[in-house]
N, C-alpha and C positions, 0 to 999 in steps of 0.2 A: 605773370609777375605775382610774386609771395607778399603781403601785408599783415603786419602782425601786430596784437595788442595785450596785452596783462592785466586781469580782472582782478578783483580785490583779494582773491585768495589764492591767486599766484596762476590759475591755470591760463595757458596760451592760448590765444585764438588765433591759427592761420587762414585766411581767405586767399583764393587762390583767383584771381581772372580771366576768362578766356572768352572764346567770340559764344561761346553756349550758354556764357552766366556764372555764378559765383558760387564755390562750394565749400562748405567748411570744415578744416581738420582741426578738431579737438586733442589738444594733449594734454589733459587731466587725467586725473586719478578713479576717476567715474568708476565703479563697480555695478558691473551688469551681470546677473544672474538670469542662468536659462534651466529653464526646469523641461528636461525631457531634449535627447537628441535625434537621430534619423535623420530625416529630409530637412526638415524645418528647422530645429536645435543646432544641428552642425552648420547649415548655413548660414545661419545667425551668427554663429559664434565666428566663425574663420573670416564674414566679412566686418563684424566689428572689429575684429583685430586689425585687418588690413585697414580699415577707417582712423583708428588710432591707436596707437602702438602704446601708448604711456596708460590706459584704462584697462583694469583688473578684469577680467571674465574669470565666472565661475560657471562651469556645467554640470549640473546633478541628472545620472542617468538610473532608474531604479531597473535596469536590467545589466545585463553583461557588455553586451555591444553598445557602444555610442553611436555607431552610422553603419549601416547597412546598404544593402541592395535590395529592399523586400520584394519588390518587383520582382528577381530574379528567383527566388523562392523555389517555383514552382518547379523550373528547370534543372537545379542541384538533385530533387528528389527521378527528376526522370531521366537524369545524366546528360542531359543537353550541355549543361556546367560543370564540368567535372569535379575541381577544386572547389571547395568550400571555401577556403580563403579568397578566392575571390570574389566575394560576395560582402568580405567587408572594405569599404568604401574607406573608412577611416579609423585606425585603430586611435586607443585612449593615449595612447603611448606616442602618437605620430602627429596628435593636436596637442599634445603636452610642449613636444619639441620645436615641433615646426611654426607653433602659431602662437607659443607660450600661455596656452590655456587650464585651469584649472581643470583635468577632468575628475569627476567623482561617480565612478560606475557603483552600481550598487548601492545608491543613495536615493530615498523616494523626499519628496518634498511634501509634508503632511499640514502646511496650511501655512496662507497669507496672513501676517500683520501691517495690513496696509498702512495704520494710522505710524507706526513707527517703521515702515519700511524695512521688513524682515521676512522671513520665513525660515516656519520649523523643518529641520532635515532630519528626517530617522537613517543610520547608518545599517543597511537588510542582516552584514555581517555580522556587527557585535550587539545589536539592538539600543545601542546607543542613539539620543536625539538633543540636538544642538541648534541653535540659534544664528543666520547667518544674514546679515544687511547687505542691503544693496539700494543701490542708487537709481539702477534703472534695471528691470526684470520682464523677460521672455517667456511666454508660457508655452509649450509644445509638448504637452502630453499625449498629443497623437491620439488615438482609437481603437478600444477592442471589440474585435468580434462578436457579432449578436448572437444568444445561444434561445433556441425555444427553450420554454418552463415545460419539459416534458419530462417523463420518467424514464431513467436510463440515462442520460443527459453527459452526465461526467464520468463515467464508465472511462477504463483508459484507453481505449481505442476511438472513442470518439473525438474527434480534433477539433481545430479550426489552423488556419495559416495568417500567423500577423508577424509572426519574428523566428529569428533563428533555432530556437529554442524550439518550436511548434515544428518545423522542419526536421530540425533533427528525430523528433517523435514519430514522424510519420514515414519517413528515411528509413529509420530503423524496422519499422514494421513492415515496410516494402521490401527492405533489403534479406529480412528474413526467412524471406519464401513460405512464411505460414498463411498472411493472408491471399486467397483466391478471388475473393468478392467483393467491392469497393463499394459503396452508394456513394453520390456526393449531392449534398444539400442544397438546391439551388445554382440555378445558371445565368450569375453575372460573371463580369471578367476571371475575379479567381476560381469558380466554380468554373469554367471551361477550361479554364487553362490548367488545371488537378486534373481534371479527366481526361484530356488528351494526355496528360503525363503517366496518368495512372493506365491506361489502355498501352502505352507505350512499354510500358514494365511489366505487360503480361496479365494488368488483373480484369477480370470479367467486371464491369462500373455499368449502375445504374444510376441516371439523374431522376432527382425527384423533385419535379417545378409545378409551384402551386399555382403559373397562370397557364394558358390556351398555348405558351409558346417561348422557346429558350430565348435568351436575351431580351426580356420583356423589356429592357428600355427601348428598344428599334420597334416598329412597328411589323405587325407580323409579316407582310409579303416580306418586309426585308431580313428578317431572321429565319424564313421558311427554309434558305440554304444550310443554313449552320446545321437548324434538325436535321436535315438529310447529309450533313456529311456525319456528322455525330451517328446517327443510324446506319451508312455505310462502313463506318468506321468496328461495329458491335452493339455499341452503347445504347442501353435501354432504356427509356424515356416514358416516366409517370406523369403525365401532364396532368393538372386540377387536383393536386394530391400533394396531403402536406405530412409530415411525420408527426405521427399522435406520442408515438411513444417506444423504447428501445428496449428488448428482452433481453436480461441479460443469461450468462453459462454460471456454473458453480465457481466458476473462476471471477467472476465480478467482470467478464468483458461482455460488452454491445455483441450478439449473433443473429439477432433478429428487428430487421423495422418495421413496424407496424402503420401504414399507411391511412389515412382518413377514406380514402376509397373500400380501406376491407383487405388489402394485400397486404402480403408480409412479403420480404425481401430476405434472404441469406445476406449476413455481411461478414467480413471479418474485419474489413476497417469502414467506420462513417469520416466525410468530412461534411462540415456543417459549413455553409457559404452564401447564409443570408443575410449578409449587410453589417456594416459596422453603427457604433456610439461612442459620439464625442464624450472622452476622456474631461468633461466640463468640470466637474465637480471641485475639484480645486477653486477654481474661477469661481460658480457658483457661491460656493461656500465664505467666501471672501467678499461677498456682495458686489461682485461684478453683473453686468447685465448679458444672459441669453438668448440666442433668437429663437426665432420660433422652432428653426433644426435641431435646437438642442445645443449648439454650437456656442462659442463664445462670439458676442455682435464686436464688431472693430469697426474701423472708421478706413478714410485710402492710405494711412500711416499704418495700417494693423494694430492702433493704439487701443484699446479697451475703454471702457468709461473712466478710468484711472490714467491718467497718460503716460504716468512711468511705469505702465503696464503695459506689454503687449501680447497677442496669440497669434498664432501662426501652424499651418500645418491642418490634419484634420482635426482638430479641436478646434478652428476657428471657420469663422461664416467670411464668405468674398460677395462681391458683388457679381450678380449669374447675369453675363452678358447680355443674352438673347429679352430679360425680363426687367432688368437693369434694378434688381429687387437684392436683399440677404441671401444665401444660400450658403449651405454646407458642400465642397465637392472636394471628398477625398480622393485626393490624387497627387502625386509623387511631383508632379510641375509644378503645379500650384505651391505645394509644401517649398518647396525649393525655391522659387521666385517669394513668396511670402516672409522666408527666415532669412531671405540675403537683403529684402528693405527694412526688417525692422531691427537687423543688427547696424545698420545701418546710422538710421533714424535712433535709436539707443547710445549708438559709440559720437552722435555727433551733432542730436537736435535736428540732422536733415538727409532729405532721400525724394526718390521720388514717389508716385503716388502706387500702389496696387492699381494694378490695370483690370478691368474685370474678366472672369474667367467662362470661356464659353462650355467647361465641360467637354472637351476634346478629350478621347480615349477610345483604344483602337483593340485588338485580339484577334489572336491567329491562332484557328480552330482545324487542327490534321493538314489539309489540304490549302483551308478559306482564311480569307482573314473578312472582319468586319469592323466596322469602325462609328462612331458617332460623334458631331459636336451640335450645341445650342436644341432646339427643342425638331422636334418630332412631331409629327402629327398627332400621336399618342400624348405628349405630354404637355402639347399645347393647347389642346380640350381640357386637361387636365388643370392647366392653368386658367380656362375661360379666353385665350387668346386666339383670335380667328385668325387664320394661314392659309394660306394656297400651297400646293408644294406640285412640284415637276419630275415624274421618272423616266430614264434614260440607261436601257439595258447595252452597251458598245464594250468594245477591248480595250483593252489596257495597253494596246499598243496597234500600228498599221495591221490592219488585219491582216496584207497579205506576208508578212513578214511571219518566219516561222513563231512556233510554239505560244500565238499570241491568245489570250485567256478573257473569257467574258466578264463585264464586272454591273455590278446592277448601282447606279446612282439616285437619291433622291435629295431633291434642296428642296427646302422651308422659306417660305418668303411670306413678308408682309405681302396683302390684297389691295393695299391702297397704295403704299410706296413702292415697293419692288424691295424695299429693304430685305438683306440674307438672315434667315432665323433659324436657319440648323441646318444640317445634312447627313444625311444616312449613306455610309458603301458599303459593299458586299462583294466579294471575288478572288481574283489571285492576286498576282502581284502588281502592284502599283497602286493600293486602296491608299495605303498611308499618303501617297504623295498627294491625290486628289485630296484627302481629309485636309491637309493642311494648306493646300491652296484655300480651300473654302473658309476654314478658321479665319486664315489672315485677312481674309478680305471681310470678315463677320464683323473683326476688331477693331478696322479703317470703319466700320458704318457701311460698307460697299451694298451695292445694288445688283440684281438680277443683274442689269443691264452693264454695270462694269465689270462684270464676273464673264460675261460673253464676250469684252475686248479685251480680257487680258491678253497678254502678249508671253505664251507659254513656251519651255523649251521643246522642239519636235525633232525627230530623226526616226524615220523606222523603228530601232529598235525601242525605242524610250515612249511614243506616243503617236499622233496622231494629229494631224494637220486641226480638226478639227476633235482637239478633247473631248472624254465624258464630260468635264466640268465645263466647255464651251458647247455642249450639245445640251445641258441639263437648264443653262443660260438660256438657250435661244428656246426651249422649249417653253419657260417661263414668260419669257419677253411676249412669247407669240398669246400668251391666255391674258397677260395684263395687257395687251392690244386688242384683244378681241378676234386676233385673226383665228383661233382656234380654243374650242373649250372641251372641256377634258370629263370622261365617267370615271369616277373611281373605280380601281380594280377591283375591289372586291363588293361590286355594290349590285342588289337584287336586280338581276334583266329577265325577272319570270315574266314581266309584261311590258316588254321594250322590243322594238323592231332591231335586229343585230344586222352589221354585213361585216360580213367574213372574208375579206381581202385577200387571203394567202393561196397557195394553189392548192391544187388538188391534194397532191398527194401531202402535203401538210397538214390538212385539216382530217384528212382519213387518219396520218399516224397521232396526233396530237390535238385532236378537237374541243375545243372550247368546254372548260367547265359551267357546269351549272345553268335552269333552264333556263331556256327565255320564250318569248311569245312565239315569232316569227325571226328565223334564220334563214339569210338570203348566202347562197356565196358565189360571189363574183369577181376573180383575182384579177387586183389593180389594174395590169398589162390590159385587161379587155373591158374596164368598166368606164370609159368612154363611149366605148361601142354596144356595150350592153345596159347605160342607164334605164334603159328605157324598164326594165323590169322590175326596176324601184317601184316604178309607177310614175304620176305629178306631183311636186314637188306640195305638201299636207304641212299648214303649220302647224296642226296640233299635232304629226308626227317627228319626233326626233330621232332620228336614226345613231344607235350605236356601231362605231367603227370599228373594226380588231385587226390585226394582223399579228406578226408573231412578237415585236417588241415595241409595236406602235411609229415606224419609221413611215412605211407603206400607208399603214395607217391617218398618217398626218396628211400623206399625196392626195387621199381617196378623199380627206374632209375638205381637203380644198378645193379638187373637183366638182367635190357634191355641192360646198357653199357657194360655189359662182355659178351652178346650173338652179339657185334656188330651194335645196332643199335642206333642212336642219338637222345637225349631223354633232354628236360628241365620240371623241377619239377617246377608246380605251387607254386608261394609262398605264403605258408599260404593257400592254397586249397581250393574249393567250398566255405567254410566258409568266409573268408577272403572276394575271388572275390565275393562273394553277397555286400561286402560293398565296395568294389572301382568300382563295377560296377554301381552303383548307382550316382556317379556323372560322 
């Protein structure tokens, strides 16, 4: 049932009833200006319209395209995307008609008058700058690319990837067959994803990453796959090595990188791909308040300290799930769920809240894909926040069903609650699906323990009676019981008693890295019958357990725990420690 009433200056208020609660459509004259489109800008805009149809939208975009694909980027340049059209999402021409929105490409917005509710607009084409109010205003300047203060830096071949325009440049330079030799600047998500495109198009790419290990957000056993498909792939890899600085030719183009280690590198094209910067300064300058990211702080409206001000997109901070703190996290979801509540909450006084974001984001690397959400082992030290976390190396589908593919999982849990604090995957197909099981259940508050009753879809060819994410579960369950505790894979055993579970000819082709004191091996199948060469059971000795993924492994701890002797289970087994052993 529709209720409606007339405010003093004429505009309607319909509230609407239903068993969910009451929501209100505005049909005023309201004029909402959004400064910057993409993810967040276009969202904004096409749901304040559909929120109320009689309030003016205005969109100043200071580039060409209003909405994009930038996501898709990568793949236009290595022809995975053929068509460059489509890659745009929403022309200026297609929000004009369909949603009767102002658009204004090519218009930058060169500052806030809060106290009178304005902002200056320089038009890029005629240089002209005008004055335009508004009622209620969206900020979505988005983010550009961080570039090192090095020499050589803007040379035209050296890039970065944040819009169309940056694409087409690098497009061009690929398509012309002059360059041979690529570097690419760091390896997070867009730097892997240029270099499998770029190896894809024939060019010889070297990455050049200033920590121990590509995808430094994952912690390194789980990023060790990615290096070695990247190294099977060609790709040459500078680890602890940062770019000092770019030689250039008589031509003014980048041929030379000069690395901090003492190497130099042939290039014909660099891309630089370490990290973006909130686009703040608008905000800033307007005396809006920052956070610590640099980002613009908002509230769960994405209102700013101004309330007829909002941000949204990677210019603004959310709240980071797993810390329940501010955080900046650039990413295309976020941006999109951020510009559809506060166009919202703009066209109408109401919406519902920003949910917090766990930092879910995924990559598929030649063969792998890898994926992360909420915190890491790596970044939960890094926060001060103590974790436990559980790995579990299984398939990604019934193993005996064909072509089924290994996949390495790790969950992050609180030590005292079992509460879920992040997950790391790694492998072939099916990473994404586990990723977003574990997300969802991060965002209910879910526990180890209800992450092991889920009730998942199974058949042969899609899983496993018994999922990675219900094996990753039960692994957990079983360390916050006590029924089993765990060595870290990559933790010194130069003075640790090890036993080696696996057979024979396992440990001959593939034997355990790294020393340790005393290695016993004894495969599971006979160490009933052979405890006896443990010796008695010693509290001051704690026996480490291996086997090849820690499954065997768990048998043998439980054996050993009910005959009395003290026993921690490698995590993730031989397999695993070969790749935390390596950094």
């Amino acid at each position: 049932m529709l209720r409606g009433s007339v405010d003093g200056q004429g505009s309607i208020t319909l509230s609407k009833s239903s068993i969910h609660g009451t929501f209100k459509i505005l049909m005023d004259k309201r004029r909402i200006v959004i400064v910057g489109g993409v993810a967040g800008g276009a969202s904004a805009a096409t749901r304040a319209r559909r929120m109320n149809e009689s309030a003016e939208i205005v969109l100043f975009e200071k580039d060409e395209h209003v909405s994009f694909a930038n996501c898709g980027l990568p793949y236009h340049i290595g022809g995975e995307i053929e068509k460059r059209s489509k890659l745009l999402v929403a022309t200026a021409e297609f929000l004009r008609k369909r949603f009767k929105i102002d658009v204004r490409v090519k218009h930058r917005v060169t500052s806030i008058d809060r106290e009178n509710k304005r902002v200056m607009v320089e038009n890029l084409q005629t240089g002209t700058v005008h004055a335009v109010e508004y009622d209620k205003l969206i900020l979505s300047p988005g983010a550009r690319a961080a570039l090192p203060s090095i020499e050589g830096v803007r040379a035209k071949n050296v890039l970065t990837l944040r819009n169309l325009e940056d694409m087409d440049r690098i497009k061009a330079i690929v398509d012309s067959g002059i360059a041979q030799h690529a570097v690419v600047v760091g390896s997070g998500f867009i730097g892997l994803e240029m270099i499998e495109q770029l190896v894809i198009r024939g060019l010889k790419t070297t990455l050049i990453e200033r920590s121990s290990s590509v995808m430094p957000m994952l912690d390194s056993e789980m990023s060790d796959p990615i290096r070695a498909e990247l190294q099977a792939n060609g790709v040459a890899i500078r680890f602890n090595s940062t770019l000092e600085k770019l030689e250039l030719n008589q031509d003014g183009l980048a041929e030379t990188a000069v690395l901090s280690d003492g190497n130099r590198i042939e290039a014909d094209l660099i891309i630089i791909g370490i990290g973006v910067q909130s686009n703040s300064e608008l905000a800033s300058d307007a005396g809006l308040e920052l956070g610590e990211s640099g980002a613009i702080a908002t509230n769960a409206y994405m209102q700013t300290r101004d309330p007829d001000i909002y941000a949204v997109g990677d210019a603004a901070e959310y709240t980071y799930g797993p810390t329940e703190s501010p955080a900046r996290v650039a990413m295309a979801g976020p941006a999109n769920r951020s510009g559809r509540l506060a166009g919202q909450h703009a066209a109408t006084d109401h919406s519902d809240k920003m949910q917090p974001v766990q930092g879910t984001a995924i990559v598929r690397v030649f063969g792998l894909t890898a994926g992360v959400t909420g915190l890491t082992a790596r970044t939960a030290k890094k926060h001060g926040i103590s974790v436990r976390h559980a790995t579990v190396v299984s398939k990604n589908h019934a193993g005996y069903y064909p072509n089924a593919q290994p996949m390495t999982l790790k969950l992050t849990y609180s030590p005292t609650s079992g509460q879920i604090l992040g997950c790391q995957v790694v492998g072939g197909e099916g990473c994404d699906k586990r990723l977003d099981v574990v997300s969802t259940a991060m965002h209910f508050s879910g526990s180890v323990r209800q992450l092991g009753g889920l009730d998942l879809a199974y058949a042969p060819p899609f899983g496993a009676a018994k999922d990675p994410v219900h094996l990753a579960a039960f692994v957990a369950t079983n360390d916050l019981d006590g029924i089993e505790s765990f060595c870290e894979a990559g933790a010194d055993l130069s003075s640790r008693s090890v036993l080696d579970v696996r057979t024979a000819a396992e440990v001959e082709s593939k034997p355990l890295v790294g020393p340790t004191d005393r290695l016993v091996h004894i495969p599971v199948d006979e160490l009933r019958d052979r405890i006896s060469e443990l010796g008695e059971p010693d509290p001051k000795v704690v026996w480490v357990v291996t086997c090849a993924v820690g499954i065997r492994g768990h048998l043998a701890c439980r054996i050993l725990t009910q005959k009395g002797h003290k026993v921690e289970n490698l995590s993730g087994g031989a397999t695993v420690r070969k790749r935390a052993w390596r950094e």
